[in-house]
mmCIF file of the N, C-alpha and C atoms, coordinates in Angstrom:
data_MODEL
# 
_entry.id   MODEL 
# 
loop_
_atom_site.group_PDB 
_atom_site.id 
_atom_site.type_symbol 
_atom_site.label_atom_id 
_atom_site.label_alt_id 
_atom_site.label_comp_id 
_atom_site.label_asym_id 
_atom_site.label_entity_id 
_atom_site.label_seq_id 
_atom_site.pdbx_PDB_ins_code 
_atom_site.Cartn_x 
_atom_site.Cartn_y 
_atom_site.Cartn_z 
_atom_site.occupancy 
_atom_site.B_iso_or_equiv 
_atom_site.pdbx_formal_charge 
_atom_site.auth_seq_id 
_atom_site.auth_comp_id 
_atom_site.auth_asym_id 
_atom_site.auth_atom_id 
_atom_site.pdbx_PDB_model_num 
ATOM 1   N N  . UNK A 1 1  ? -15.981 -19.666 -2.149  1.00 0.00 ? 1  UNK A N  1 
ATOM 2   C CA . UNK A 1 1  ? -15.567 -18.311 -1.924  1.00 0.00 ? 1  UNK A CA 1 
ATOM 3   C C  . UNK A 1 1  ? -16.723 -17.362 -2.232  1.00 0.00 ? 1  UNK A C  1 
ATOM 4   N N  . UNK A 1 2  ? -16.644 -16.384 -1.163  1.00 0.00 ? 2  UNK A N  1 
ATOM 5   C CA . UNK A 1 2  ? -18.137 -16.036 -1.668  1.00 0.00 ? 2  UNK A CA 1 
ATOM 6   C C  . UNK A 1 2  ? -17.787 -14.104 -2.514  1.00 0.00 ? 2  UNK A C  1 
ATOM 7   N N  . UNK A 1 3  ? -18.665 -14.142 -3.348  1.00 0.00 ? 3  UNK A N  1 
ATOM 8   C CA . UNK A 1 3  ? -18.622 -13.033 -4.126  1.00 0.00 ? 3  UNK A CA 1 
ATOM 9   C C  . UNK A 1 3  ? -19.645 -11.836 -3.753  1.00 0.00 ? 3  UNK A C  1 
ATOM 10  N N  . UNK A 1 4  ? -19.075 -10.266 -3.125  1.00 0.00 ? 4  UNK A N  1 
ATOM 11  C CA . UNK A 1 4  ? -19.980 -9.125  -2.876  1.00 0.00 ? 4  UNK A CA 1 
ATOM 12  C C  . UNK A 1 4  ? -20.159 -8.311  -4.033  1.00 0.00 ? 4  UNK A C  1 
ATOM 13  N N  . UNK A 1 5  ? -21.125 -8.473  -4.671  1.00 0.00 ? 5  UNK A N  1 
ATOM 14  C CA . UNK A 1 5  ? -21.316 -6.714  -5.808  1.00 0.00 ? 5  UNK A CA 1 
ATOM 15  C C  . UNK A 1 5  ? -22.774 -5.862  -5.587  1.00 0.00 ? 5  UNK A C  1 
ATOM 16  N N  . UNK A 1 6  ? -22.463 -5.369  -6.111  1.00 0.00 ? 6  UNK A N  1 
ATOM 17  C CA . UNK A 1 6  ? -23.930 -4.221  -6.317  1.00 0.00 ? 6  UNK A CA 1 
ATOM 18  C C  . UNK A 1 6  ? -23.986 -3.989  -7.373  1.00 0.00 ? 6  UNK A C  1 
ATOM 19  N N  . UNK A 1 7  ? -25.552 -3.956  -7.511  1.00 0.00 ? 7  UNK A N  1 
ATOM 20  C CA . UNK A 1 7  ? -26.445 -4.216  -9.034  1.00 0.00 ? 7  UNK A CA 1 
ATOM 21  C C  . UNK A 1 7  ? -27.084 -2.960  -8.804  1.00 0.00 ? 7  UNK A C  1 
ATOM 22  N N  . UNK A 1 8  ? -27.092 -2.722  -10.450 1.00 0.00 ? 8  UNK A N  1 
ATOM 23  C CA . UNK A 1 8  ? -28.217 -1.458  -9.950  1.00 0.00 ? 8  UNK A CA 1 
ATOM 24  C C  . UNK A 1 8  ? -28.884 -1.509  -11.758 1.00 0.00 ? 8  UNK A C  1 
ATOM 25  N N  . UNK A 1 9  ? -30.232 -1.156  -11.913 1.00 0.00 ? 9  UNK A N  1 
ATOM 26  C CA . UNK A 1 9  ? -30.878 -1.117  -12.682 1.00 0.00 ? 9  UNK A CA 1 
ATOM 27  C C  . UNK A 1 9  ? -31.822 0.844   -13.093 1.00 0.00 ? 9  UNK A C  1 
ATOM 28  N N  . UNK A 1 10 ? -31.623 1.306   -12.033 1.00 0.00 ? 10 UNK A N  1 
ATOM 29  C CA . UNK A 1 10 ? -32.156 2.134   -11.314 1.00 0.00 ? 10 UNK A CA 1 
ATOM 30  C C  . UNK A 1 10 ? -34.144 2.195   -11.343 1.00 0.00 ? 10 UNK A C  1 
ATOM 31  N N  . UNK A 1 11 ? -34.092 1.303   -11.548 1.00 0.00 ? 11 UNK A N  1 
ATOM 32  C CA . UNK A 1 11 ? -35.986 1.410   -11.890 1.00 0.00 ? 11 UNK A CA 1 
ATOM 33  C C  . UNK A 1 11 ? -36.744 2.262   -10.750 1.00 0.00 ? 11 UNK A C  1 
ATOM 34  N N  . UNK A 1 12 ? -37.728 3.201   -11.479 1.00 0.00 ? 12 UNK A N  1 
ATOM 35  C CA . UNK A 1 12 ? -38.097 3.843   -10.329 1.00 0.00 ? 12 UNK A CA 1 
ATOM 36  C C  . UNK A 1 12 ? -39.805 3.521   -10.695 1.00 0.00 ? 12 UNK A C  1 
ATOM 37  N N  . UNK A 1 13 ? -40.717 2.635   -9.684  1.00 0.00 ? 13 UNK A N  1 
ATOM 38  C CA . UNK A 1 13 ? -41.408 2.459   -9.791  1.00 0.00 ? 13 UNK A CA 1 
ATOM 39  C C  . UNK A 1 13 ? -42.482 4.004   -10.014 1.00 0.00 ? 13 UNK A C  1 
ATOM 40  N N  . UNK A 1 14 ? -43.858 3.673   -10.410 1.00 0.00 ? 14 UNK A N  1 
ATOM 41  C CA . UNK A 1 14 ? -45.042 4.973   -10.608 1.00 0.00 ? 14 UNK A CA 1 
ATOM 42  C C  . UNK A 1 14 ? -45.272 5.367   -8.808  1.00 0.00 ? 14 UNK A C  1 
ATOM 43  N N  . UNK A 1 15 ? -45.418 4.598   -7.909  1.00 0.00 ? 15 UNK A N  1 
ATOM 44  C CA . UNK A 1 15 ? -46.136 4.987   -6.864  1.00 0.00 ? 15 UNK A CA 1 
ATOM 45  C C  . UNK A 1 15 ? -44.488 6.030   -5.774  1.00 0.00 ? 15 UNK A C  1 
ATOM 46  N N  . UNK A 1 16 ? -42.934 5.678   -6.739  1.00 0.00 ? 16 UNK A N  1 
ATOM 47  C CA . UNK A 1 16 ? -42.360 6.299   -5.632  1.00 0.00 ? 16 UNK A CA 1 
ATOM 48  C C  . UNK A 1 16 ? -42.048 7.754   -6.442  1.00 0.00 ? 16 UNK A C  1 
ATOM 49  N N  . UNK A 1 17 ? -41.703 8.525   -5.081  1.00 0.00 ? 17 UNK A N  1 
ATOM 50  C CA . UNK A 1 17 ? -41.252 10.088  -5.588  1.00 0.00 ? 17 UNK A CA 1 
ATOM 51  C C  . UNK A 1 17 ? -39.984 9.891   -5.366  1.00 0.00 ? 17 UNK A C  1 
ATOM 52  N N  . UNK A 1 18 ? -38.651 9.575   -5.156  1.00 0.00 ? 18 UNK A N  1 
ATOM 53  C CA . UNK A 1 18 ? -37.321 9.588   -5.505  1.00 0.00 ? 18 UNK A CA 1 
ATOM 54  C C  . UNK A 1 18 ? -37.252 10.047  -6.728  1.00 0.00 ? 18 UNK A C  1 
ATOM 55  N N  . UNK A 1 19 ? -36.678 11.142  -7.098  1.00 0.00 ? 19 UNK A N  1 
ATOM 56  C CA . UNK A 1 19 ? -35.951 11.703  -8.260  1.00 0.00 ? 19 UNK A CA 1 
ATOM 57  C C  . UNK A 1 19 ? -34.710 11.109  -8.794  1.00 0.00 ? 19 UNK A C  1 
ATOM 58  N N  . UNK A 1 20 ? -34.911 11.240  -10.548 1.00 0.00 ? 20 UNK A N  1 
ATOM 59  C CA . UNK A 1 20 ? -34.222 10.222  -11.105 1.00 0.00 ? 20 UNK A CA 1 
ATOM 60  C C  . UNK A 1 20 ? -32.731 10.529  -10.643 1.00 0.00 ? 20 UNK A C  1 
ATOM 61  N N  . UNK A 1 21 ? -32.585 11.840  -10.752 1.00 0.00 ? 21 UNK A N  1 
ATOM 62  C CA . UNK A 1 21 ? -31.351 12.500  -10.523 1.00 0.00 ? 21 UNK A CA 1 
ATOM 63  C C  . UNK A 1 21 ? -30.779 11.651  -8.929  1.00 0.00 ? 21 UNK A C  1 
ATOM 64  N N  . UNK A 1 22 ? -31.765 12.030  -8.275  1.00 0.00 ? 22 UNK A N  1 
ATOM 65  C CA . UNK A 1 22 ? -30.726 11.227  -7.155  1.00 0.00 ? 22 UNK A CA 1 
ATOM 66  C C  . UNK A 1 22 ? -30.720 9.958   -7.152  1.00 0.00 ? 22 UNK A C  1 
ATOM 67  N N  . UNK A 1 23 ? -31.162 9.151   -7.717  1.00 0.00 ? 23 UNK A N  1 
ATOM 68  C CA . UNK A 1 23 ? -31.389 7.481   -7.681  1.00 0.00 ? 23 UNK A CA 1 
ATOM 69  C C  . UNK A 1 23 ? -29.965 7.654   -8.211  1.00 0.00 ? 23 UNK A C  1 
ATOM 70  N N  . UNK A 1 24 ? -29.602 7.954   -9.219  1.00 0.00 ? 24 UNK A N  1 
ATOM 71  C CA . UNK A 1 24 ? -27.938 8.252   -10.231 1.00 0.00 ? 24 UNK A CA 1 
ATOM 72  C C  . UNK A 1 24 ? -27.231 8.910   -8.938  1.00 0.00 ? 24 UNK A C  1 
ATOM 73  N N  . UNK A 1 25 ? -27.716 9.877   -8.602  1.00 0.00 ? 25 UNK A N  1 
ATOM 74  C CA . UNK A 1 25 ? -26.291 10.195  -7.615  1.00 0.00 ? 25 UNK A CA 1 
ATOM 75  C C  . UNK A 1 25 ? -25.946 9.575   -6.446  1.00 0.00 ? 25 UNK A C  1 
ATOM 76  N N  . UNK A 1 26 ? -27.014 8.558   -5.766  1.00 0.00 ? 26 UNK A N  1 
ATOM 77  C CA . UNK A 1 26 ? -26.810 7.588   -4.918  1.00 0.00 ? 26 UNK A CA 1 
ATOM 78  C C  . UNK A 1 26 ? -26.175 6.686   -5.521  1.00 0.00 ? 26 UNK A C  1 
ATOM 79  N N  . UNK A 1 27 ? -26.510 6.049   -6.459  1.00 0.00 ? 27 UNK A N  1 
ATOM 80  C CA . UNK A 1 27 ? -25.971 4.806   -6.835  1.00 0.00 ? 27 UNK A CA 1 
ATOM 81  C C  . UNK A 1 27 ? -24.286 5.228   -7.323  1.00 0.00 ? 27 UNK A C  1 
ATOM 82  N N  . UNK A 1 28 ? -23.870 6.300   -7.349  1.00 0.00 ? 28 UNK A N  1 
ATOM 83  C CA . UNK A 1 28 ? -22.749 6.677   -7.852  1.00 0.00 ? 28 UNK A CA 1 
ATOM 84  C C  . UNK A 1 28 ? -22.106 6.646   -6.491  1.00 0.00 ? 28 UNK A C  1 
ATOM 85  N N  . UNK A 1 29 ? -22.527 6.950   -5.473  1.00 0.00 ? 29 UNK A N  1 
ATOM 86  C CA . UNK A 1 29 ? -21.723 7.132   -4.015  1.00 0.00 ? 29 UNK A CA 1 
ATOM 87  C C  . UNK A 1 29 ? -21.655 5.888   -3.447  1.00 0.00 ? 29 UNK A C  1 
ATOM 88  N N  . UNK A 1 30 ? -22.976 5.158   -3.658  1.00 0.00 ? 30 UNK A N  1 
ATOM 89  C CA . UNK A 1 30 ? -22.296 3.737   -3.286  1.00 0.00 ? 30 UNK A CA 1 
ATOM 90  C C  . UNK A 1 30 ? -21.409 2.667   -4.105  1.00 0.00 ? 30 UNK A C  1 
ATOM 91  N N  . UNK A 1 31 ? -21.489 3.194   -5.429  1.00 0.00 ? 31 UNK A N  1 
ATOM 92  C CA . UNK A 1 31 ? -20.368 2.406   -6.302  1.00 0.00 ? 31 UNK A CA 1 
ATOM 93  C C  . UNK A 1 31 ? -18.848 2.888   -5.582  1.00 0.00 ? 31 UNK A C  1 
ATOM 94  N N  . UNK A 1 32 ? -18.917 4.353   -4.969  1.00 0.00 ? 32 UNK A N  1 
ATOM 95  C CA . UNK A 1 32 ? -17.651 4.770   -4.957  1.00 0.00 ? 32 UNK A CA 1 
ATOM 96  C C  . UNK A 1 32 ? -17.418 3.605   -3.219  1.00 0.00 ? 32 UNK A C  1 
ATOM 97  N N  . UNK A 1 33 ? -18.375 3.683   -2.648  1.00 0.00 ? 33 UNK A N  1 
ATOM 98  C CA . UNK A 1 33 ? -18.046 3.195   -1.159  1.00 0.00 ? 33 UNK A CA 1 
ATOM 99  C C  . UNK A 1 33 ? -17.837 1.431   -1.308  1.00 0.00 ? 33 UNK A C  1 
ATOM 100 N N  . UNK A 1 34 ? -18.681 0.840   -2.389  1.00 0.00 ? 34 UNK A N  1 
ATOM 101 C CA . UNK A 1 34 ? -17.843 -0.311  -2.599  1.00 0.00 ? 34 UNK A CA 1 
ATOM 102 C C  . UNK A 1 34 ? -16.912 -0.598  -3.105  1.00 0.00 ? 34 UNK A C  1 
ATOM 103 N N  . UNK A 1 35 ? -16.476 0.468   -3.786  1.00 0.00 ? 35 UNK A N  1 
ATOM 104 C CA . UNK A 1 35 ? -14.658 0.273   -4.719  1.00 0.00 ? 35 UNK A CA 1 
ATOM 105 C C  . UNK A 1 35 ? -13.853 0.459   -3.093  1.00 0.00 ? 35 UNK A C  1 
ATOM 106 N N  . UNK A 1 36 ? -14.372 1.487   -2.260  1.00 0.00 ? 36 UNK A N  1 
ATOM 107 C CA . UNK A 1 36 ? -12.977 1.464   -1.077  1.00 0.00 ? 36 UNK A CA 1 
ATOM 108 C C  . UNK A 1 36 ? -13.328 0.517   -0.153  1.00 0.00 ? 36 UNK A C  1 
ATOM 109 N N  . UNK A 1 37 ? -14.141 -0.139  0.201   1.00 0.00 ? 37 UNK A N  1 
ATOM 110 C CA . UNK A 1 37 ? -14.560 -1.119  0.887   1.00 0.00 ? 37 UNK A CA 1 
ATOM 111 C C  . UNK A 1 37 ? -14.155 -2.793  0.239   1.00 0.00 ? 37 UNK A C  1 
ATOM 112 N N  . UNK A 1 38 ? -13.632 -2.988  -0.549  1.00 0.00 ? 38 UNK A N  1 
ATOM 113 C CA . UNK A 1 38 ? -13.387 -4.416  -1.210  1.00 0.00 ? 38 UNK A CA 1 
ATOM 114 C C  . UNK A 1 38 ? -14.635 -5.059  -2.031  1.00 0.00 ? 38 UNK A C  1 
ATOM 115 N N  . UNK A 1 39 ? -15.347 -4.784  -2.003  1.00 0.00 ? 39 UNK A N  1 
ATOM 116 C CA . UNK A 1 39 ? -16.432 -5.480  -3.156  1.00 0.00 ? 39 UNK A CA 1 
ATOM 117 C C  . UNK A 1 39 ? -16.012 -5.757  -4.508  1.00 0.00 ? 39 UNK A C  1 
ATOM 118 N N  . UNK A 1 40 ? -16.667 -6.857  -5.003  1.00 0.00 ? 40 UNK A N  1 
ATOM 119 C CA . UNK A 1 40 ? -15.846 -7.189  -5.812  1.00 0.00 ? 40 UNK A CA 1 
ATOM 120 C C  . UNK A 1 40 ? -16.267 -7.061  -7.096  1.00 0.00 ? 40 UNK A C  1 
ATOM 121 N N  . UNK A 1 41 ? -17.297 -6.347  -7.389  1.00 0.00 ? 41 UNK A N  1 
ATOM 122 C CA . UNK A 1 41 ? -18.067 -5.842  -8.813  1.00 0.00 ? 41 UNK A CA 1 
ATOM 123 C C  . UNK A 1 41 ? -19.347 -4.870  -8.610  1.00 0.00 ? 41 UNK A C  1 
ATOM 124 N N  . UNK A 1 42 ? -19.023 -4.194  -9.462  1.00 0.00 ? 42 UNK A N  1 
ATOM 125 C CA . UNK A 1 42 ? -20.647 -3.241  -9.712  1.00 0.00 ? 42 UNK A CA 1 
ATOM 126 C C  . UNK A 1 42 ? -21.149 -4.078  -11.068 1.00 0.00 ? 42 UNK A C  1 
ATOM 127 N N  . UNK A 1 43 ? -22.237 -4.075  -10.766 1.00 0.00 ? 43 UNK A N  1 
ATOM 128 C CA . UNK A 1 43 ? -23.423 -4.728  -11.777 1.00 0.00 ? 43 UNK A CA 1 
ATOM 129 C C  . UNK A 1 43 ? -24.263 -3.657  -12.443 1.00 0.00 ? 43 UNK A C  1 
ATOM 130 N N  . UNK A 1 44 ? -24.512 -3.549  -13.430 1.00 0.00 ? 44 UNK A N  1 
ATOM 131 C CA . UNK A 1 44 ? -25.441 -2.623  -14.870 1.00 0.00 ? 44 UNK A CA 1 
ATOM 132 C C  . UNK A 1 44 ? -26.249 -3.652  -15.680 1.00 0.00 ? 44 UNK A C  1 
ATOM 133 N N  . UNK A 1 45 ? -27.763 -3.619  -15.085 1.00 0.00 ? 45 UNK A N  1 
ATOM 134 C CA . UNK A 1 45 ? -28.840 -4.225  -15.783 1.00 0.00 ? 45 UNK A CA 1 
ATOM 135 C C  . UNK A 1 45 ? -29.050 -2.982  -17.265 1.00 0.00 ? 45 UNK A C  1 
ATOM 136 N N  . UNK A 1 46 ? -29.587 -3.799  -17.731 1.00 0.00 ? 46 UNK A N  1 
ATOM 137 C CA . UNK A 1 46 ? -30.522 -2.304  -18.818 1.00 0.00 ? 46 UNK A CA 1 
ATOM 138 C C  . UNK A 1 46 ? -31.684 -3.265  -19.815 1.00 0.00 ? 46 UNK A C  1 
ATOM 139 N N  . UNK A 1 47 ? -32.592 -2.248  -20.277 1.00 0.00 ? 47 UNK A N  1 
ATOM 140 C CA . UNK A 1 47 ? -33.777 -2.513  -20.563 1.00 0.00 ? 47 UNK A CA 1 
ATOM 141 C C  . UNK A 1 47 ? -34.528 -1.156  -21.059 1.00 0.00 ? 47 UNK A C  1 
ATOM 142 N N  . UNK A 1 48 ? -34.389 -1.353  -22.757 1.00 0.00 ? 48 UNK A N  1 
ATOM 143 C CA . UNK A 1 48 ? -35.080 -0.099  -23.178 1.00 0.00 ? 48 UNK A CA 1 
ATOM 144 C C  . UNK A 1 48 ? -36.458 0.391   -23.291 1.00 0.00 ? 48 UNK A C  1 
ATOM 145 N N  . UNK A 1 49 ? -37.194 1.282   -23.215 1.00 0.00 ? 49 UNK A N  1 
ATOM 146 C CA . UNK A 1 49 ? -38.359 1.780   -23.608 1.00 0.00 ? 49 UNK A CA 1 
ATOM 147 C C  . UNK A 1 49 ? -39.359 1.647   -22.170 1.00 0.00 ? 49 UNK A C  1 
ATOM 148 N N  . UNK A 1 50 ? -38.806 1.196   -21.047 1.00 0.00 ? 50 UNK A N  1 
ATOM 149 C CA . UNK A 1 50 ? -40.080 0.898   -20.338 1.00 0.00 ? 50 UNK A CA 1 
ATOM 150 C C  . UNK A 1 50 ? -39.907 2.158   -19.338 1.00 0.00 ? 50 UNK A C  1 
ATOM 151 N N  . UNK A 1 51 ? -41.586 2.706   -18.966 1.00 0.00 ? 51 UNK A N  1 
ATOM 152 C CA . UNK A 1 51 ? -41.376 3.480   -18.179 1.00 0.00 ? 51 UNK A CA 1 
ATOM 153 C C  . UNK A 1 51 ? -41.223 3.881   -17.015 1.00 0.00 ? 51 UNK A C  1 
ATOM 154 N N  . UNK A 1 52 ? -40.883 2.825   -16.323 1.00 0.00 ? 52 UNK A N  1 
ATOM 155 C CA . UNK A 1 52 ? -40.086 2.806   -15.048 1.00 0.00 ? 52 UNK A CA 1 
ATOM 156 C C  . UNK A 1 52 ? -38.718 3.132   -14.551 1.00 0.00 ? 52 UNK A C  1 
ATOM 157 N N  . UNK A 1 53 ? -37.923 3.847   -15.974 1.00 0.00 ? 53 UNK A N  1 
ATOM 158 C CA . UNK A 1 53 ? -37.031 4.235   -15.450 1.00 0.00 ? 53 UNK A CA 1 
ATOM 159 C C  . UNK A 1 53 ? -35.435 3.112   -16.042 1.00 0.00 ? 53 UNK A C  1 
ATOM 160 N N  . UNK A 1 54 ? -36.108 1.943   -16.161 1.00 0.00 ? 54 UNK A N  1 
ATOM 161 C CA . UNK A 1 54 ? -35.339 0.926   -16.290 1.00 0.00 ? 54 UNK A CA 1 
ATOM 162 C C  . UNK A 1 54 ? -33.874 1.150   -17.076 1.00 0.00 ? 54 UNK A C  1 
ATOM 163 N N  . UNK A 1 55 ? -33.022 1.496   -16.754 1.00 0.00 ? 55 UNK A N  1 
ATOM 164 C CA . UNK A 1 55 ? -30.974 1.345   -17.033 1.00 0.00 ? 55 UNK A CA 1 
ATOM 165 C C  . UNK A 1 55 ? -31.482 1.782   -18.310 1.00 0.00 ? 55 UNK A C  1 
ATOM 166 N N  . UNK A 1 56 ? -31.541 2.553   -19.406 1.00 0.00 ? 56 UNK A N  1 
ATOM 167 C CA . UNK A 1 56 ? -31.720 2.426   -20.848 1.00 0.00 ? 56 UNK A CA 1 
ATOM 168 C C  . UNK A 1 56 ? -29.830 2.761   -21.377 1.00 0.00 ? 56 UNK A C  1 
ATOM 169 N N  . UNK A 1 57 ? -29.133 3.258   -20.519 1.00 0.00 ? 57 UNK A N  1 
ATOM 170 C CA . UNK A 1 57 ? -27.900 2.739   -21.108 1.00 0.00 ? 57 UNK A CA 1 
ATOM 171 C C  . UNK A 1 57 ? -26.746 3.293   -20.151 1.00 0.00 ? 57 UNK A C  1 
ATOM 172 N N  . UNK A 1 58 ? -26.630 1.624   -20.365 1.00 0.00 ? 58 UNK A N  1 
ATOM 173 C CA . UNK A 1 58 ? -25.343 1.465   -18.721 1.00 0.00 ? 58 UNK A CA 1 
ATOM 174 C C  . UNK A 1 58 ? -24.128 1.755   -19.518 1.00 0.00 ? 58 UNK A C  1 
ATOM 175 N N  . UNK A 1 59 ? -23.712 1.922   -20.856 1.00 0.00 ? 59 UNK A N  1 
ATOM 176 C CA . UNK A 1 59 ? -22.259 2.821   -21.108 1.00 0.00 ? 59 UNK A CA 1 
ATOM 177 C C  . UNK A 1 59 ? -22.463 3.569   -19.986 1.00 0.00 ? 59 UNK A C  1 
ATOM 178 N N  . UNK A 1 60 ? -23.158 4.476   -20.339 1.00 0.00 ? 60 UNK A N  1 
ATOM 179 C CA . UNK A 1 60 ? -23.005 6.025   -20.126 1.00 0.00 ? 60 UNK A CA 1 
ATOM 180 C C  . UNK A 1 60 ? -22.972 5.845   -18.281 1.00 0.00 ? 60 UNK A C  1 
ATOM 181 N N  . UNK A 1 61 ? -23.624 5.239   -17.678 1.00 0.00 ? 61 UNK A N  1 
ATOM 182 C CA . UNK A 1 61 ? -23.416 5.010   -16.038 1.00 0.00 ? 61 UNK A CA 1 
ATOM 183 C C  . UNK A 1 61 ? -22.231 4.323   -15.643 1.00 0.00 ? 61 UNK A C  1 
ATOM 184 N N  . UNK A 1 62 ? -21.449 3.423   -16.870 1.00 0.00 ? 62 UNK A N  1 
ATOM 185 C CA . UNK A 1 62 ? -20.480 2.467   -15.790 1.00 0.00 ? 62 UNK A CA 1 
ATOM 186 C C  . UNK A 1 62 ? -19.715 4.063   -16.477 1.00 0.00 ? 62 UNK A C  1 
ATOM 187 N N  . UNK A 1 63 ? -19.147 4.808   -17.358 1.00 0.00 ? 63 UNK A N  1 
ATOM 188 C CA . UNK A 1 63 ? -18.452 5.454   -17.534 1.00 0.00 ? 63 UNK A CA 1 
ATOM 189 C C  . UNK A 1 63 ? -18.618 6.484   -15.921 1.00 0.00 ? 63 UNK A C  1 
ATOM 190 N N  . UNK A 1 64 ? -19.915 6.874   -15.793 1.00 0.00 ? 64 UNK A N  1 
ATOM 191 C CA . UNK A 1 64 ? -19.849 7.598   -14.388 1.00 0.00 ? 64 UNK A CA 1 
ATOM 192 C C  . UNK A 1 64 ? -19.061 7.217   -13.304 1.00 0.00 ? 64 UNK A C  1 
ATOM 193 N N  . UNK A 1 65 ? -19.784 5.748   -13.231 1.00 0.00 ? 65 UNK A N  1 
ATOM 194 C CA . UNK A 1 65 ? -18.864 4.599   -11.962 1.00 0.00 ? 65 UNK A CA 1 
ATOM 195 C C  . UNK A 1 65 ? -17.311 4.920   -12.214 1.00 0.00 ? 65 UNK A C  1 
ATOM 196 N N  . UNK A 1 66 ? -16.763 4.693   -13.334 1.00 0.00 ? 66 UNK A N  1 
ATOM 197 C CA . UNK A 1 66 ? -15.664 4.482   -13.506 1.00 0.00 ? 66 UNK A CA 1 
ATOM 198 C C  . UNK A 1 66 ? -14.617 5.726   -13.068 1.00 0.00 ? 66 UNK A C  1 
ATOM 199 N N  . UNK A 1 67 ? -15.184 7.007   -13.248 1.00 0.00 ? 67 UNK A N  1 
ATOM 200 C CA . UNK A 1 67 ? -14.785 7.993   -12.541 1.00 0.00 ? 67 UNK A CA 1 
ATOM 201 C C  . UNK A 1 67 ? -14.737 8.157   -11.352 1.00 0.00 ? 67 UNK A C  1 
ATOM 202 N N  . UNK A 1 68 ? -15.746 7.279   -10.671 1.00 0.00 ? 68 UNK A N  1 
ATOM 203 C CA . UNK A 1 68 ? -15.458 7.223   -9.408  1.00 0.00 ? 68 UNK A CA 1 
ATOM 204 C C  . UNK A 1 68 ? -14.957 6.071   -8.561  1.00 0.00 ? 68 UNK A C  1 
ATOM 205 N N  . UNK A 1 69 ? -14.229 5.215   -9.169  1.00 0.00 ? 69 UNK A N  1 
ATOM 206 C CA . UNK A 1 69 ? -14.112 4.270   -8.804  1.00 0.00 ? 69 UNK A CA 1 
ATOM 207 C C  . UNK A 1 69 ? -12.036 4.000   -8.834  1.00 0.00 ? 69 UNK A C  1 
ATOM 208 N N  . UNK A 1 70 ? -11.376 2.892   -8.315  1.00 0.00 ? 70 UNK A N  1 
ATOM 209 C CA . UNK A 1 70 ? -10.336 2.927   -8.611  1.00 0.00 ? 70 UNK A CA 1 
ATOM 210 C C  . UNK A 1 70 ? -10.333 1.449   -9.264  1.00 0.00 ? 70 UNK A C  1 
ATOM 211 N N  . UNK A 1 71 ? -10.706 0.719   -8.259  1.00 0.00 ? 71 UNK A N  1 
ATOM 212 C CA . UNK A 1 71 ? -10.105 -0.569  -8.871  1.00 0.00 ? 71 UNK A CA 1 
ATOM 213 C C  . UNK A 1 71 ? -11.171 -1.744  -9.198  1.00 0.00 ? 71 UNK A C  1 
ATOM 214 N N  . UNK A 1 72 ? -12.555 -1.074  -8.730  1.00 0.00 ? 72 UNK A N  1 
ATOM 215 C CA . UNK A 1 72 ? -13.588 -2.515  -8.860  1.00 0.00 ? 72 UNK A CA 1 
ATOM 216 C C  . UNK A 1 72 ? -13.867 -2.791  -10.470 1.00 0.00 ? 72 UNK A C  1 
ATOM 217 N N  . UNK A 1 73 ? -14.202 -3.913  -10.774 1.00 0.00 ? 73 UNK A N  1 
ATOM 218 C CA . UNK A 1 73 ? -14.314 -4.027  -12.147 1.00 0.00 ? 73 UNK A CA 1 
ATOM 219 C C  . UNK A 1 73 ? -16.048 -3.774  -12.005 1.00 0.00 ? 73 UNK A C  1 
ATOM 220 N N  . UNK A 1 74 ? -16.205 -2.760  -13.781 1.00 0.00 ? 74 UNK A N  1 
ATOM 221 C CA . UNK A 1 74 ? -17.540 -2.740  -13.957 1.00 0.00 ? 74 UNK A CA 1 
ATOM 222 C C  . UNK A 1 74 ? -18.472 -3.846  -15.059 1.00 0.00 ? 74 UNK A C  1 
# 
């Protein structure tokens, strides 16, 4: 049986210009489009201190997800 989720870490490499702000507000619209679409998990990497941006704390994002979400588990 095969399993769909989306992972997100949000790492934003040195060479791209995407703003952090929207990397978070994308990843929030597609958490919401895989909760109504059937997917079957959102994924939250994390990894402190590095400066790429790396998840430093997925509470605080799955709590975002979770507002937008109905039924996918985070």
């Amino acid at each position: 049986m095969a399993v769909f989720v989306v992972r997100y870490d949000l790492r934003r490499p040195s060479f791209a210009e995407t703003p952090m702000d929207e990397l978070y507000r994308v990843a929030l619209e597609q958490a919401g489009y895989a909760d109504e679409h059937g997917l079957d998990a959102v994924v939250l990497s994390e990894h402190h201190g590095v400066d790429d941006g790396y998840l430093p704390s997925p509470i605080t994002l799955a709590a975002a997800v979770a507002a937008r979400t109905r039924r996918i588990p985070i």
